[in-house]
C-alpha positions in Angstrom: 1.9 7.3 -3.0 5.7 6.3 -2.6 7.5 7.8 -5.4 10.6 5.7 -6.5 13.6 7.9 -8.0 16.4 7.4 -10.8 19.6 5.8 -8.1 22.6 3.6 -8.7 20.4 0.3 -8.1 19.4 1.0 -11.7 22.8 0.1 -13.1 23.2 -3.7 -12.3 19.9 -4.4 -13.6 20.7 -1.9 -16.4 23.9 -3.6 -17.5 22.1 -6.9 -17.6 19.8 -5.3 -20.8 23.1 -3.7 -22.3 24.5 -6.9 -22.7 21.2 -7.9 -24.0 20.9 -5.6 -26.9 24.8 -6.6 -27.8 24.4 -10.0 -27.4 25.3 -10.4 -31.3 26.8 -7.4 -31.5 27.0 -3.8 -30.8 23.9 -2.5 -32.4 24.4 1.2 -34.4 22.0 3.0 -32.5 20.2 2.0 -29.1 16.6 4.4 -28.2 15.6 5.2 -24.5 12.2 5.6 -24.2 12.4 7.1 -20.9 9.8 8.2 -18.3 10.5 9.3 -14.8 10.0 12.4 -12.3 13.4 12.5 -11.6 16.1 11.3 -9.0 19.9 11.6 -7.8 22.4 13.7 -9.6 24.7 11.2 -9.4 23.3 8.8 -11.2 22.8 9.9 -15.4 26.4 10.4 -15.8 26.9 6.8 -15.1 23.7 5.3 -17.1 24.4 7.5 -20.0 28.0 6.6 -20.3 27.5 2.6 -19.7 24.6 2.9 -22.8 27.7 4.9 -25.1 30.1 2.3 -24.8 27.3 0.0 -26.5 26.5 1.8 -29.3 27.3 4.6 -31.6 24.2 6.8 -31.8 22.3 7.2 -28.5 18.6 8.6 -28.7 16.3 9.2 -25.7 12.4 8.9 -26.4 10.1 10.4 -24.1 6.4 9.9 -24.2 5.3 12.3 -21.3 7.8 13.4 -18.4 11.5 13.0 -18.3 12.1 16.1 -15.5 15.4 16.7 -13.3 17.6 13.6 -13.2 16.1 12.6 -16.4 16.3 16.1 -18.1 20.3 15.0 -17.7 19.7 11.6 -19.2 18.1 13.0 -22.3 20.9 15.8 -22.7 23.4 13.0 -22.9 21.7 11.7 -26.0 22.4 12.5 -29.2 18.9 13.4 -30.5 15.4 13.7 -27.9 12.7 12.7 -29.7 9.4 14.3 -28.4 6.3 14.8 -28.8 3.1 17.3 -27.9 2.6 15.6 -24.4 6.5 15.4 -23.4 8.1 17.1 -21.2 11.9 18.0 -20.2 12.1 19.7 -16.5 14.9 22.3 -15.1 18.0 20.1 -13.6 18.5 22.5 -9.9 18.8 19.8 -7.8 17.3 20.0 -4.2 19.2 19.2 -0.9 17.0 16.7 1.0 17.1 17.5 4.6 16.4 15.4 7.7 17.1 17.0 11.1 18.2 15.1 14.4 15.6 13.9 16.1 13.0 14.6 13.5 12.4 18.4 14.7 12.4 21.0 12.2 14.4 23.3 11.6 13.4 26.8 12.2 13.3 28.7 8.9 14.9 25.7 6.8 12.4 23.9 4.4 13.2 20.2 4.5 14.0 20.4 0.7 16.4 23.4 0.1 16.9 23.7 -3.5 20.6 24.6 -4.4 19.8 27.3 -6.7 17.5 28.8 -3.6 20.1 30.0 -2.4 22.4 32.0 -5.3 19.0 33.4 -5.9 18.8 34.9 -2.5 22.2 36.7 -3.2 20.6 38.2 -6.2 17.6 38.8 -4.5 19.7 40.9 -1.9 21.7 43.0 -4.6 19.2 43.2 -7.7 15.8 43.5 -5.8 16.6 44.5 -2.4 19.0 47.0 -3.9 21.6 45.9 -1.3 25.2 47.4 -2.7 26.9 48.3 0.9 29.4 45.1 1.4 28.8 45.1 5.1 25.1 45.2 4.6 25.7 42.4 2.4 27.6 40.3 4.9 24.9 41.2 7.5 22.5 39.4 5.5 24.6 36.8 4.6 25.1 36.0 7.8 21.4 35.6 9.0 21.4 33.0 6.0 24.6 31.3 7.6 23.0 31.1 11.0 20.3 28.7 9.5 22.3 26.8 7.2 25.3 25.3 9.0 28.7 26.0 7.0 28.7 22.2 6.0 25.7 22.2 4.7 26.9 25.5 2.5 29.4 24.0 1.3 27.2 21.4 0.1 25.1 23.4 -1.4 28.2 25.1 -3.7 29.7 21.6 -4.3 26.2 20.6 -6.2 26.0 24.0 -7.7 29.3 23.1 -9.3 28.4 19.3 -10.1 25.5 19.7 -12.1 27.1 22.6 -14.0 30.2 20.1 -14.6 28.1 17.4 -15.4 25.8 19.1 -17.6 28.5 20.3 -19.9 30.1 17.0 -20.0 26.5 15.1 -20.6 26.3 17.8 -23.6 29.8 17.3 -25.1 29.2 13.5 -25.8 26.1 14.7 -28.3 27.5 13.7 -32.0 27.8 15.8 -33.8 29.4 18.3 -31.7 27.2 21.1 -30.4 28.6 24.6 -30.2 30.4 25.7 -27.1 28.4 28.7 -27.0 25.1 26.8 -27.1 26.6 24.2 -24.4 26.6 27.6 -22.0 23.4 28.6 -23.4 21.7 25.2 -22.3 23.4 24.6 -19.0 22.4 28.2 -17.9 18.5 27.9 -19.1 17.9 24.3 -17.5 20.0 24.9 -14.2 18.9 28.9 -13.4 16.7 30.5 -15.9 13.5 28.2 -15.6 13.1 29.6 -11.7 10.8 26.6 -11.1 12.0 23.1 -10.3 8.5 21.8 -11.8 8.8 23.9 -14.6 7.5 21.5 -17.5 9.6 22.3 -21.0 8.0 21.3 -23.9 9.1 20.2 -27.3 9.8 24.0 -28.7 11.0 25.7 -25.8 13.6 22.8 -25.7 14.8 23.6 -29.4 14.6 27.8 -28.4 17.4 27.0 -25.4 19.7 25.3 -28.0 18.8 21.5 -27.4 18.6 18.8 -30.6 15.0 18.1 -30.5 13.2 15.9 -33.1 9.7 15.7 -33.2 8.1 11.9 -32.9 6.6 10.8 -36.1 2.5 10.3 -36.0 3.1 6.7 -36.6 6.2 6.0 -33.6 4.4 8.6 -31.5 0.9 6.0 -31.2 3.1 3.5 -30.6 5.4 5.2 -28.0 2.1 6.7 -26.0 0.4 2.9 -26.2 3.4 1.8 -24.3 3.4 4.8 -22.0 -0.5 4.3 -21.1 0.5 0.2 -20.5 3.5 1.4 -18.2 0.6 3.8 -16.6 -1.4 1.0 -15.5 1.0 -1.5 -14.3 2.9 1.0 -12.0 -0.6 2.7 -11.2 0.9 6.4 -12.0 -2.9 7.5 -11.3 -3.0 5.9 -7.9 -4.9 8.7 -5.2 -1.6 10.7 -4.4 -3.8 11.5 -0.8 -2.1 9.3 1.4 -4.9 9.9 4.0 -7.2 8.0 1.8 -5.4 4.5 2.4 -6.7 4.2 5.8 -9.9 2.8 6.5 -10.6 5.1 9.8 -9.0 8.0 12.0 -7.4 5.0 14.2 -5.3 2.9 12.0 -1.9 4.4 11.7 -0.2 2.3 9.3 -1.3 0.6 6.0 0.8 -1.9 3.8 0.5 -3.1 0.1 3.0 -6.2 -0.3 4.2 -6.8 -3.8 3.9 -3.7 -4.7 5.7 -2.4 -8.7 8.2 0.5 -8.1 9.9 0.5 -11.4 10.4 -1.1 -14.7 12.8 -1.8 -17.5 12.7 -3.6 -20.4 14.3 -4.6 -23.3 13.7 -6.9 -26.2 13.2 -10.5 -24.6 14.2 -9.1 -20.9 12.5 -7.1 -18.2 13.3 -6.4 -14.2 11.3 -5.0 -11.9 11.7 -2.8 -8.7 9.3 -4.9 -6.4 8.6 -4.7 -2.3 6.2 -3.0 0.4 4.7 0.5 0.5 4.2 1.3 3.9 2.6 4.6 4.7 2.3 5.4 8.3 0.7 8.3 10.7 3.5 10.1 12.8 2.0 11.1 16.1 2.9 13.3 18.7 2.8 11.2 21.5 2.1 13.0 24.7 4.4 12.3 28.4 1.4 10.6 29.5 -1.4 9.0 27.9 -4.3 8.5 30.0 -6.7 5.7 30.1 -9.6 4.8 31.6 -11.2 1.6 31.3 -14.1 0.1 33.4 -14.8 -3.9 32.0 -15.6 -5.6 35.2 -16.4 -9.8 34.9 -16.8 -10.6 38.7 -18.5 -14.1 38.9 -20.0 -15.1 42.6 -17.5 -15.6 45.3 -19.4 -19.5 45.6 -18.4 -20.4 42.2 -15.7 -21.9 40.6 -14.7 -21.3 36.9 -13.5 -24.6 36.8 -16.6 -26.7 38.1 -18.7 -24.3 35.8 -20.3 -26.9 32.5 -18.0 -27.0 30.0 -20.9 -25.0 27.4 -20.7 -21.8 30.1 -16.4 -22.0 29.9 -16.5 -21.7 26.7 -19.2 -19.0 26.6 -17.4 -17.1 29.4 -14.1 -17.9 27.1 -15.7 -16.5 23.9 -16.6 -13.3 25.8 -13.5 -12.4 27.3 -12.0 -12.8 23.7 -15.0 -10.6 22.3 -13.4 -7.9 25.2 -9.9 -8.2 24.5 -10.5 -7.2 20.7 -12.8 -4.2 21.7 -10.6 -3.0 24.6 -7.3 -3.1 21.8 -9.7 -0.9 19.7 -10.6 1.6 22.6 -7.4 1.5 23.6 -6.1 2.7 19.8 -9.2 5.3 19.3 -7.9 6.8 23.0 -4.1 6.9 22.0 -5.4 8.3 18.6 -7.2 11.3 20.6 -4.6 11.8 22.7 -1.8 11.9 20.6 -2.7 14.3 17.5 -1.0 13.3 13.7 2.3 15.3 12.8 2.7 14.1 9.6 2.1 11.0 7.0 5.0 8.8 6.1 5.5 7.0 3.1 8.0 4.5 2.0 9.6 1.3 0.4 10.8 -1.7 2.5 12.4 -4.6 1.0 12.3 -3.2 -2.4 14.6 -5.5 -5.0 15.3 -5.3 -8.2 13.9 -8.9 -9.8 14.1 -10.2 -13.4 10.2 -10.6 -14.6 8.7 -13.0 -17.6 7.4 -11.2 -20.0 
């Protein structure tokens, strides 16, 4: 219900396990056994050149998914070992919007993937049949009036990074693949799959050129055992619907303190990502809310409160109390008419990397 993602907060804890491992020595080969939905391109360049320096043969293990930011991780390596259930995932990263104010802008989906848009140039000359060059810049044009000229040049600054960083990621592999197949593999996993949740599998990964090894039956128990134990502790099945954490149509925010984001682990060391999920309903609050409330407590005009038995205060006390609490909850069910849900939020706050015990 609040995703975490592969970001440079990794690397401190991450250097901490390196050290670990090398603690008598840099061993010969260090294994990965790597699951994640993905993250910030930014990011596997660094982890997969601070694991290098470490060791001389790098292998990345992946016991289900290893998509986007990790699909870079693993092409660093110098062997992926999978298996029937893994999965590798296309590397076009998205551009991760947020408007001022919160308002949406018209015709721009809040996640813009780069690749989105170099395949709307194609679309425009290979299926629209558009060869005219001022017909061309006509409809480039509509495109730039919805994408600002920054954001643009965004987009082709990441078009060019991942490209970069992909064929550096794939010239560390030992030994040395082919230049040819280099081009070959960039090209499949940054424009050819056409789907960012494309999920490729253990031979489609050896058909675009990659150095796939399949998981012995013995390591791959072992490796899907560890997967299954990961799977409960960070609750990977958890009800995705965050609707479903609220115990009525009032409530509009729900918190779990304590909550596991991430772990890592190496032999005799773990961290984990810890802190609060806090999933909230965004409502469109209207200029005026109205409210109309009738609770009247009007004792005689001959008595006083105060000269009242001490029993009959405390009565009186207990009731007022009793209408406090059910005038906050008609007061929330009103706003909650009034003031229809926009959206569902869902976050981290607080979250730290911590070391664990095993």
């Amino acid at each position: 219900m609040a995703p975490t993602a592969i970001a440079d907060d990794c690397l401190r804890p991450l250097y901490d396990h390196l050290l670990n491992v090398a603690k008598d020595g840099n061993p010969d080969k260090i294994d990965l056994v790597l699951y994640t939905r993905g993250g910030f391109v930014e990011t596997p360049w660094k982890i997969v050149t601070k694991i290098r320096q470490f060791c001389q043969q790098f292998s990345v293990i992946i016991p289900y998914r290893a998509h986007s930011a990790g699909t870079m991780i693993a092409i660093g390596a110098d062997t992926i070992s999978m298996s029937p259930m893994s999965e590798l995932g296309p590397i076009d990263p998205f551009l991760q919007i947020r408007p001022e104010g919160g308002k949406p802008v018209p015709f721009l989906i809040p996640d813009l993937g780069v690749e989105d848009v170099a395949a709307y140039i194609s679309f425009l000359k290979e299926r629209a049949g558009i060869t005219d060059q001022d017909a061309l810049s006509n409809n480039i044009k509509t495109l730039a009036e919805h994408i600002t000229p920054t954001l643009l040049g965004r987009v082709e600054r990441i078009y060019s990074h991942i490209r970069v960083v992909a064929r550096k990621l794939l010239a560390l592999c030992r030994p040395p693949l082919a230049e040819a197949t280099i081009t070959t593999i960039i090209e499949a996993l940054t424009e050819k799959m056409y789907a960012h949740g494309h999920g490729i599998s253990i031979d489609e990964a050896r058909s675009i050129g990659l150095r796939v090894e399949a998981i012995s039956k013995d390591v791959e128990k072992v490796v899907w055992n560890l997967y299954l134990d990961y799977e409960n502790s960070l609750r990977l099945n958890a009800n995705p619907d965050p609707h479903s954490y609220f115990p009525d149509d009032v409530a509009n925010v729900y918190q779990e303190t304590g909550a596991l984001g991430v772990l890592m682990e190496s032999t005799g060391l773990a961290h984990a990502f810890q802190g609060t999920i806090r999933i909230e309903r965004l409502r469109k609050m209207p200029p005026q809310i109205n409210i109309n409330l009738n609770f009247p407590l009007n004792l005689p005009p001959t008595v006083q409160p105060q000269a009242l038995p001490q029993q009959i205060q405390a009565t009186i006390q207990q009731i007022l109390q009793q209408a406090a609490q059910q005038l906050q909850g008609m007061i929330q069910a009103e706003i909650a008419r009034q003031a229809p849900m926009e959206a569902v939020a869902a976050r981290w706050v607080g979250g730290t990397w911590q070391q664990i015990q095993l």
